[in-house]
C-alpha positions in Angstrom: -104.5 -114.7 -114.5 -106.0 -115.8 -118.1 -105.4 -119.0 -116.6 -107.3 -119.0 -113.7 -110.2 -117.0 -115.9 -110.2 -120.4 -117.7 -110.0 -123.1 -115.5 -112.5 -121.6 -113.7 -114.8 -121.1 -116.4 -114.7 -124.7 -117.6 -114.8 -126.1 -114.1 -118.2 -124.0 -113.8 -119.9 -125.7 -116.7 -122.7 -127.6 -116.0 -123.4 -128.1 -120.0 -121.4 -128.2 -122.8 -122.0 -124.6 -124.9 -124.1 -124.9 -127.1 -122.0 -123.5 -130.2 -123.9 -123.1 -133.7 -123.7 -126.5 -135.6 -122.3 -128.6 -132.9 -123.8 -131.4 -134.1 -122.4 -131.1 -137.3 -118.8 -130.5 -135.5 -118.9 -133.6 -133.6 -119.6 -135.7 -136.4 -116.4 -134.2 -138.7 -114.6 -135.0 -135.2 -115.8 -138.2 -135.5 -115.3 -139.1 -139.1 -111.8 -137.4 -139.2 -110.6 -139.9 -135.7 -112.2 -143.2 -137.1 -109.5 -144.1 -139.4 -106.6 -143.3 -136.6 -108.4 -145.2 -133.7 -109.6 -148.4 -135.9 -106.9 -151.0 -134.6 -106.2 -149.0 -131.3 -107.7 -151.0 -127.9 -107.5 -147.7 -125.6 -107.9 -144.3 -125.7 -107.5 -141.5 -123.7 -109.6 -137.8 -124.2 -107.7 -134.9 -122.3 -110.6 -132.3 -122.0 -113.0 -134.9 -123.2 -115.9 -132.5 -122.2 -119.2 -134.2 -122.2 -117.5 -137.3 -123.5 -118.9 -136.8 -126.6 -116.1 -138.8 -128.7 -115.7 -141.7 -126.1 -119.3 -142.2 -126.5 -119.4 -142.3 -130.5 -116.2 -144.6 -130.3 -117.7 -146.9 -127.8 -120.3 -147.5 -130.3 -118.3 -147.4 -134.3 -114.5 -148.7 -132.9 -113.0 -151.7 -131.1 -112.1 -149.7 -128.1 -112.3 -151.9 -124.9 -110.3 -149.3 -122.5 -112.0 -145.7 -122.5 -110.3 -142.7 -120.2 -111.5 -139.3 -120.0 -110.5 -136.9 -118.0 -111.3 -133.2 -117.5 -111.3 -129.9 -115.4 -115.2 -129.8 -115.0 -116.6 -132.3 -112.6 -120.2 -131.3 -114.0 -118.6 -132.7 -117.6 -117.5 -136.1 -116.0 -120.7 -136.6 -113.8 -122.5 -136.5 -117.5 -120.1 -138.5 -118.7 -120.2 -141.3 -116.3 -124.4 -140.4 -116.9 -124.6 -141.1 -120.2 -122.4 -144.1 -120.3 -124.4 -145.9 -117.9 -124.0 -148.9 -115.3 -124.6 -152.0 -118.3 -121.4 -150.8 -119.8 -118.0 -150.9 -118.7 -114.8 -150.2 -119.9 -114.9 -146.2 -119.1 -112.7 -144.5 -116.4 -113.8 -141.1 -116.4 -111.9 -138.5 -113.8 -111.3 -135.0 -112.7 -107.7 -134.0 -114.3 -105.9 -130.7 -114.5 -103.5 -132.2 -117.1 -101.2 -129.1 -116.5 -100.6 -129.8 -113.3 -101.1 -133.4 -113.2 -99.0 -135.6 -116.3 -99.9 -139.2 -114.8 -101.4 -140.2 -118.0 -102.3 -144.4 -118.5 -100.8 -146.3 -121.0 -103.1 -146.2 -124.4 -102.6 -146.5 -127.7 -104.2 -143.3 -128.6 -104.4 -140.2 -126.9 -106.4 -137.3 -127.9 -107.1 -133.5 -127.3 -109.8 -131.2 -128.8 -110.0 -128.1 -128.2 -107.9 -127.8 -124.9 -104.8 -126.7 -126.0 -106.1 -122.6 -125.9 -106.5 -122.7 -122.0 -102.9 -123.1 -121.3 -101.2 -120.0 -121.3 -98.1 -120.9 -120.6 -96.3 -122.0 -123.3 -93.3 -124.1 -121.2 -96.5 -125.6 -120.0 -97.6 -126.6 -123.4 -94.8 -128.4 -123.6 -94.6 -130.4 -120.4 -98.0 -131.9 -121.5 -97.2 -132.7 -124.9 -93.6 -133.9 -123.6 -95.2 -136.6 -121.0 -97.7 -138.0 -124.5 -97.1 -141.4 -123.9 -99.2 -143.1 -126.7 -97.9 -143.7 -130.3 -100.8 -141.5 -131.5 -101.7 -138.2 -130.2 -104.6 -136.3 -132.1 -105.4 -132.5 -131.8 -107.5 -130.4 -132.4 -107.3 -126.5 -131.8 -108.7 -123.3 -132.9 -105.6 -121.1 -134.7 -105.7 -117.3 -135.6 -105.2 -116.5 -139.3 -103.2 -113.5 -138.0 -99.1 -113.6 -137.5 -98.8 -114.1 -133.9 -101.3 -115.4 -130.9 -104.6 -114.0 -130.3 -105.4 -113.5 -126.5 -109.0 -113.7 -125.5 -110.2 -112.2 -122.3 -114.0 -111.1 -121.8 -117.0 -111.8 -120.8 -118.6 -113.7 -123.8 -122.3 -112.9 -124.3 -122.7 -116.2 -126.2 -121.6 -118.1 -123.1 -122.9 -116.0 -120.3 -119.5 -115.6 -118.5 -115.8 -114.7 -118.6 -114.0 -116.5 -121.1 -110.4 -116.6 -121.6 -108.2 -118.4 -124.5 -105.2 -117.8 -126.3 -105.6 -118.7 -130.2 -102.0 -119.8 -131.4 -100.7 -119.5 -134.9 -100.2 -123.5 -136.9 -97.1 -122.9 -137.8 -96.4 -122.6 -134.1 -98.1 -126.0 -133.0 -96.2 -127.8 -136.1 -92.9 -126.7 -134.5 -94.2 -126.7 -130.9 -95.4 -130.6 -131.6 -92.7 -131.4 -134.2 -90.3 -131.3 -131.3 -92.0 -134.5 -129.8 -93.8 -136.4 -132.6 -94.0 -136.9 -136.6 -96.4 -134.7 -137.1 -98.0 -137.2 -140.1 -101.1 -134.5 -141.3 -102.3 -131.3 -140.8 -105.3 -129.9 -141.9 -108.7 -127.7 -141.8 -111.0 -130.0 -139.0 -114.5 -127.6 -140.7 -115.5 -126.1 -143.9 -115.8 -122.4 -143.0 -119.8 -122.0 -142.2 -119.3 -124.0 -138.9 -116.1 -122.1 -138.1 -116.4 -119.0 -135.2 -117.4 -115.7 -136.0 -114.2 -114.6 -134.5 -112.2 -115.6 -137.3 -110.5 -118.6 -135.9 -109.9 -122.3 -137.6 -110.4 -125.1 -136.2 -106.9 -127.6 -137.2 -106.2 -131.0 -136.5 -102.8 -132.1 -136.1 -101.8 -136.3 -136.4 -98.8 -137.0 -134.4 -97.0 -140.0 -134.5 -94.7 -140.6 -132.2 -90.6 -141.1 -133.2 -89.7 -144.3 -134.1 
């Protein structure tokens, strides 16, 4: 149910929210992924959104091979918008990565802020199990408190029901640690641009097993 909530909600969306300090956000994102992507070639965004991050990297990386891929077909028509005809490169799709694990070969494969609309947790795994790239990057909002946080209500801020389940670090350090090195954690904002719901926003850096 919470995930049919979700997936419905982001395959609604015919803007990205428009969150407090999003600009600010994006840029941390950017400056945080810079130093992992700077000899990479290709990259893939699961739940690239707006394509926000393939869009900065086009323009500050060597990247030659772009993917994004996300629920909302609104999100990947602005994509495929803003990235314009002149430049190529860019192969931007409609994906439910849960049910679909087909991913391309890249070097680097990212995911912000996805992770909280599956529910499942065996389904977690499958998609973190099929990360074929020697660099996977996420980032996720994690509750503070012992054990997950479930979210489901209609969100006045977005105008719509929302569902997401806000999971603990230690549990994505074990969850991912079963796949990858995870290399780094750490706190992705200072806490003014965090939620008002008591969340943090993590990355996690995982390398994959040599």
């Amino acid at each position: 149910m919470y995930r049919d909530t979700a997936k419905n909600f982001w395959r609604a969306r015919t803007k990205y929210p428009n969150y407090p300090n999003l600009l600010k956000r994006r840029l941390l994102d950017l400056n945080f992924l810079i130093d992992y992507v700077i000899d990479a070639e290709s990259i893939l965004d699961l739940g690239c959104g707006d394509g926000y991050l393939l869009l900065a990297l086009r323009e500050f990386s060597s990247i030659k091979r772009f993917y994004g891929y996300d629920l909302s077909g609104t999100m990947i028509c602005k994509l495929r918008d803003r990235w314009g005809d002149v430049h190529g490169g860019l192969n931007a799709a409609v994906f439910d990565f849960v049910e679909n694990n087909n991913y391309p070969d890249t070097d680097v494969i990212i995911s912000f802020g996805s992770f909280p609309y599956v529910f499942d947790v065996k389904e977690l795994k499958n998609i973190v199990s099929n990360i074929n790239s020697d660099i996977f990057v996420v980032r996720s909002p994690c509750t503070m408190r012992r054990e997950d946080e479930i979210i489901d209500k209609f969100s006045d801020d977005l105008g719509d029901n929302y569902s997401a389940v806000y999971r603990t670090v230690d549990f994505y350090v074990f969850m991912l640690s079963e796949y990858f090195v995870v290399d780094n954690v750490c706190r992705a904002y200072p806490d003014e641009l965090e939620s008002k719901y008591g969340t943090k926003q993590f990355f996690f850096v995982c390398k994959r097993r040599n």
